[in-house]
C-alpha positions as CSV (number, residue, x, y, z in Angstrom):
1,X,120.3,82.4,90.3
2,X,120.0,84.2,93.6
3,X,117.0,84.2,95.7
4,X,115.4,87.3,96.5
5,X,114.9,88.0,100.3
6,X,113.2,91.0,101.5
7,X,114.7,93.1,104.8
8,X,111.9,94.1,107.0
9,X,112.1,97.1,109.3
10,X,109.7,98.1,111.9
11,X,109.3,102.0,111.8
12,X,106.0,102.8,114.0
13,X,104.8,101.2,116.8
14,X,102.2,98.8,117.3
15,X,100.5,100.4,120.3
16,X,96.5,101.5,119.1
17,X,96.7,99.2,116.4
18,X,93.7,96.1,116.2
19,X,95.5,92.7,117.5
20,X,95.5,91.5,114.4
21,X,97.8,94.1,112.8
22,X,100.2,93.3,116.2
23,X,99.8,89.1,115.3
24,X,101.1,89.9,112.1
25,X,104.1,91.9,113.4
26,X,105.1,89.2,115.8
27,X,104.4,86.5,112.7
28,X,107.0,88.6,110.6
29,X,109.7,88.2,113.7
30,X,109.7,91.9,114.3
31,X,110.0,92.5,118.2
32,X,110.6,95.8,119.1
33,X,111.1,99.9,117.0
34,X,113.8,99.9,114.1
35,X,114.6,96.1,114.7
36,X,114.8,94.7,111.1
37,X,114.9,91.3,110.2
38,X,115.2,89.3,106.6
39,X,112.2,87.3,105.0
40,X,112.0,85.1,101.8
41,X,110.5,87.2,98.9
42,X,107.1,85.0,99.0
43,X,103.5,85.6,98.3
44,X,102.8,84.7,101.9
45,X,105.4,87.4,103.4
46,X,104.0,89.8,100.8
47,X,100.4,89.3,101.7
48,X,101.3,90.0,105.8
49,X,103.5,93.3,104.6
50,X,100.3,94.6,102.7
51,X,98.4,94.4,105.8
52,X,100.7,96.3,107.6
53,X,102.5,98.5,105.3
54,X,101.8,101.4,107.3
55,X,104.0,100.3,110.1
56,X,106.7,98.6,108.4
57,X,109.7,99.8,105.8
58,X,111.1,96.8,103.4
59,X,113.7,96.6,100.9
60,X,114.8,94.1,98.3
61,X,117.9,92.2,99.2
62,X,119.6,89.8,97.0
């Protein structure tokens, strides 16, 4: 059975946004605009895209 990873792409940036929003962007490994980066498909890694999911574009990889 394949695990299910989730592609993470940062569309808008960070600058005006409360620290915490930015702590959570540099948690999920994203560094700069349109830099994308794969995650495990975890509650955790759900959890930080929800706070964030104004910022961010994701897709379901297998």
């Amino acid at each position: 059975m394949a695990k299910k990873a989730l592609k993470i792409t940062l569309k808008r940036s960070i600058i005006g946004y409360h620290r915490k929003q930015k702590a959570t962007v540099e948690a999920l490994g994203l560094k700069r605009l349109h830099h994308s980066v794969t995650q495990k498909d975890t509650p955790q890694i759900r959890g930080m895209i929800n706070k964030i999911t104004h910022l961010v574009e994701v897709e379901e990889v297998s």
